[in-house]
N, C-alpha and C positions, 0 to 999 in steps of 0.2 A: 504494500500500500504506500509504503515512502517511496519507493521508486516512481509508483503511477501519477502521483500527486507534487514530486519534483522534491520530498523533502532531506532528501539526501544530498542535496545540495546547498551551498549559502545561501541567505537569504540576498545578498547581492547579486549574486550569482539570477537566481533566480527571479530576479528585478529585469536583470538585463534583457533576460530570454521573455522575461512579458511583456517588455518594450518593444523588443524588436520582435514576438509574434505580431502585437497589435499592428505595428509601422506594416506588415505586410496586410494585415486584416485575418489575420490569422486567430480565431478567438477559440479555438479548440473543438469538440464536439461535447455536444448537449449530454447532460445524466440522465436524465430521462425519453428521448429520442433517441433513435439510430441516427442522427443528421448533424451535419457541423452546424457551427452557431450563426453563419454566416449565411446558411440556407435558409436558417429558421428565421433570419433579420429580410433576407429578400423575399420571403413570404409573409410576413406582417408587413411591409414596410407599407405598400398601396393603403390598405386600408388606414394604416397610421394617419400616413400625408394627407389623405382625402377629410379625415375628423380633423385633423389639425386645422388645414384648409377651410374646411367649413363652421367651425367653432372660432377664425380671427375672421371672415366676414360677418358670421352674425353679432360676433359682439361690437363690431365697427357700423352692424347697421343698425345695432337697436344705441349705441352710445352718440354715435353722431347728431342723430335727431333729438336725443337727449339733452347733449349740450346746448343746441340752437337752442330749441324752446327755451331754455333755463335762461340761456342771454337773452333772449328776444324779452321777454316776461319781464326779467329782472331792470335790461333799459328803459323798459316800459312803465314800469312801476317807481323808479329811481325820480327824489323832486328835488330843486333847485340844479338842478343841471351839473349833476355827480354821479358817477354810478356808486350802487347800494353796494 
């Protein structure tokens, strides 16, 4: 098990080689899947991007018309020629 796990090694040692897996994209294979991790990242990733994507438009559509109203209202309401 220290072998499989790299624990037979420095922890420096073992710094390095997860650097430089990472730098290739090299993130190992999954423990509970037969698939590396990199397959399992290109199979979530579409549906990630697309919620990600559609959760910063709608909070840009429901915030923007939020702010307007809030200034429109607020100059409107505001007296002797100040905003409130």
């Amino acid at each position: 098990m220290e072998v499989q796990f790299g624990f037979d090694k420095p922890a420096h040692e073992r710094f390095a080689l997860m650097l430089w897996n990472y730098a290739r994209f090299d993130f190992g294979k999954s423990y509970f899947r037969d698939v590396t991790v990199l397959q399992l990242i290109k199979e979530k990733l579409p549906v990630s991007m697309s919620l990600g994507i559609t959760m910063t438009l709608l909070t840009y559509l429901i915030s923007i018309p939020l702010v307007s109203a809030r200034r429109w209202t607020t100059a409107r309401v505001s007296t002797c020629g100040h905003r409130a």
